[in-house]
N, C-alpha and C positions, 0 to 999 in steps of 0.2 A: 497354628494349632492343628493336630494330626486328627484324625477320625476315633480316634480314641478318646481322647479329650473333649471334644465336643460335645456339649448336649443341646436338647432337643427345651426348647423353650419357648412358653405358651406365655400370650401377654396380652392383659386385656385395657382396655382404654390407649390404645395403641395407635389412634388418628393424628394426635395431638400432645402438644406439653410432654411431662414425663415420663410416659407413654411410647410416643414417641423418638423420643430421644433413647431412651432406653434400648428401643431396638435397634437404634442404629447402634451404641456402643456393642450390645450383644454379639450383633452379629457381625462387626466389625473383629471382637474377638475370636470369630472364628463357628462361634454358636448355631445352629439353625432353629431360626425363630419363624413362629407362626402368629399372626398379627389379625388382633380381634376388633373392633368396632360397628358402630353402626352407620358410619361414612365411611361404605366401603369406595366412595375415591381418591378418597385422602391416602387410603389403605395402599391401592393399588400405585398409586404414585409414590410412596414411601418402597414397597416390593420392588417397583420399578427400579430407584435410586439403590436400593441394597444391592440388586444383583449387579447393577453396573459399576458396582463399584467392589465385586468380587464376592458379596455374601450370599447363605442361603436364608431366602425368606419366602413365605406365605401369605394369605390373607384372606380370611374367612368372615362375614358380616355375623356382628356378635352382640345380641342383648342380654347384659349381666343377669337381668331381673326378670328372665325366664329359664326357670330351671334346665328343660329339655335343651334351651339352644347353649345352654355351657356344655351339657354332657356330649354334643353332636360336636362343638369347638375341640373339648378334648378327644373326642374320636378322631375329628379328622386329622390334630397332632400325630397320632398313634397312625394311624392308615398314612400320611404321609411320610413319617421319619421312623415309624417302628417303636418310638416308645413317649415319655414327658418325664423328663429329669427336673424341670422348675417350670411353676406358675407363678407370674406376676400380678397377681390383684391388683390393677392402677387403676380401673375403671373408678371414678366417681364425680359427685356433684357436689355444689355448694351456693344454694341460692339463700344468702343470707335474709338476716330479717328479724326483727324483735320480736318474742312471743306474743305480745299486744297486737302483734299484727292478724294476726289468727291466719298465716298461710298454710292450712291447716296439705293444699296440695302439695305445697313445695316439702312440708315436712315429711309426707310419704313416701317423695321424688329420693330425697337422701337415706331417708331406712331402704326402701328398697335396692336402691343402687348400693350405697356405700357398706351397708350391713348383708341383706342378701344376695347382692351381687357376689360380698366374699364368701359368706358361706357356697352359696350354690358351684363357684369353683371350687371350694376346697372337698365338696361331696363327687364332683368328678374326678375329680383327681386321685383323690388318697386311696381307692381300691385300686387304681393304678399300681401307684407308685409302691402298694401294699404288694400288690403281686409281683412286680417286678427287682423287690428286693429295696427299694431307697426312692425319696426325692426331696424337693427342695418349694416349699410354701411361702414367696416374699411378696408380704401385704402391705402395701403403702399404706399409713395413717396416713399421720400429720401433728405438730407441734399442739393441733388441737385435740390429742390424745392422751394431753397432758397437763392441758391448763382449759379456763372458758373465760371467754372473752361479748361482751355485749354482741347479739346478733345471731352469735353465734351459739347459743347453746342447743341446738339441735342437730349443727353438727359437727359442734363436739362431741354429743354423747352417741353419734355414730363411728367417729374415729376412736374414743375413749373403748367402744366397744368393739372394733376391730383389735385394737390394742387387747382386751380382754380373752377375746377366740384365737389370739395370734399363741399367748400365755397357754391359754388352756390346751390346742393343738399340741402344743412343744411338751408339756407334760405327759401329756399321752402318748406321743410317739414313739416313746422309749429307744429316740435315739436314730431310729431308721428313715423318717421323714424330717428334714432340718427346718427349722423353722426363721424367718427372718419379720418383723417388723422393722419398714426405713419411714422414717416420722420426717417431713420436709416442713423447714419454716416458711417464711413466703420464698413464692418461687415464680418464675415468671412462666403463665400458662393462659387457657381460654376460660376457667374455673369462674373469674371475677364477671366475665361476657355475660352470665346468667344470672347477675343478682335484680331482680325485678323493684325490692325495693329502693327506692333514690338516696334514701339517705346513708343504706347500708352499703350500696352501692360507691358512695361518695368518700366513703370513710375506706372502703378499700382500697379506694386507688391513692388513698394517702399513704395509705398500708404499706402498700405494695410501690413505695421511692425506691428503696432498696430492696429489691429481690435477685434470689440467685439465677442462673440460669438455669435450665433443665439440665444439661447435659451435669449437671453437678449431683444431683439425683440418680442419674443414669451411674453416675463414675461409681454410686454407694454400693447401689443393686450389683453393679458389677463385680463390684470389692466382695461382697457376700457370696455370691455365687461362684467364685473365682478356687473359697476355701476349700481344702482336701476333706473328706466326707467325716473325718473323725473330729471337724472345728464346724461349731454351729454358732453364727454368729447370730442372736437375741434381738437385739434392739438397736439400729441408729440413728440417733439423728443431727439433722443436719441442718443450721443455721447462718443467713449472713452473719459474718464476721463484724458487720458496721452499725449492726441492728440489733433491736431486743429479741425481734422474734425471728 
């Protein structure tokens, strides 16, 4: 890929899982990525492995669910590479749990993360991307953007509502910032590491027999971001083949 081509790509949730893997395909493609989390060594050793392996990478320590340190994330994009063609909203949580259970913490843990995490990037970015003439907004949900499943309905109704600001962004852009929702069914990540309760806990990891890999997620974002600026791809998702979900 020539220097022309390339764009400059901010990714949050980037230590791990799909995250992750995402930056290695980006910048594999030739991309320069800047790589957000809050284990910046996880960070540092994924930058590490990019550049020796010929890519351009970054990595900046990143809490979704504070406003100022996404806007200082996208600075530093811009101060390092000149400008941000695409952000990745992967940052998110999923400590399951029946509403009986009243985890009333874990429930704020996923609005704030999975809900404000995306807004607060899509508020640095889109004056950006607004001044610089275009960019590219791809927000991971999840399958559970689309259905609710015991356990889970809190955060479903945070992917349901990523899925909703993904909609409404795209309507308003009128064309000059692309918008992508990529919804993952199970997939194999550290997401399930957090669930505190045992029984929802337990039902995950039946869940999760058949899960895809990361790099399968990676391959979507990379599909979306790939398209010439006049194809906006919407919505995709992606499922084991051998599974319901």
């Amino acid at each position: 890929m020539n220097t022309r081509t390339a764009k400059v790509i901010a990714i949050t949730g980037a230590s791990s899982g799909i995250g992750e893997a995402t930056a290695r395909r980006l910048a594999s493609d030739g991309h320069h990525v800047l790589l957000g989390a809050r284990r910046t060594h996880r960070l540092e050793l994924l930058v590490e492995h990019i550049r020796d392996a010929g890519g351009t990478a970054s990595a900046r320590r990143l809490d979704v669910t504070d406003a100022r340190d996404v806007q200082a994330f996208v600075s530093a994009a811009r101060t390092l590479y000149g400008r941000v063609d695409v952000l990745v909203n992967n940052a998110g949580v999923m400590p399951l749990s029946r509403l009986e259970e009243l985890r009333t913490k874990e429930w704020d843990q996923m609005i704030d993360v999975n809900v404000r995490g995306v807004l607060h990037g899509i508020a640095a970015v889109l004056p950006v991307m607004r001044a610089q003439g275009g960019g590219h907004v791809v927000n991971v949900a999840s399958v559970g953007a689309y259905e609710v499943v015991p356990t889970a309905a809190v955060y479903c109704a945070t992917k349901y509502a990523v899925r909703a600001i993904s909609e409404g962004l795209r309507q308003e852009s009128g064309g000059d910032v692309r918008v992508t929702v990529v919804s993952p069914g199970v997939t194999e990540s550290e997401l399930a590491d957090h669930i505190a309760d045992p029984a929802a806990r337990q039902a995950m990891e039946t869940y999760r027999s058949m899960a895809l890999p990361a790099s399968a997620i990676a391959d979507a974002i990379a599909y979306a971001v790939s398209q010439p600026p006049e194809v906006d791809v919407n919505e995709i998702v992606v499922r084991p083949a051998a599974g319901a979900q």
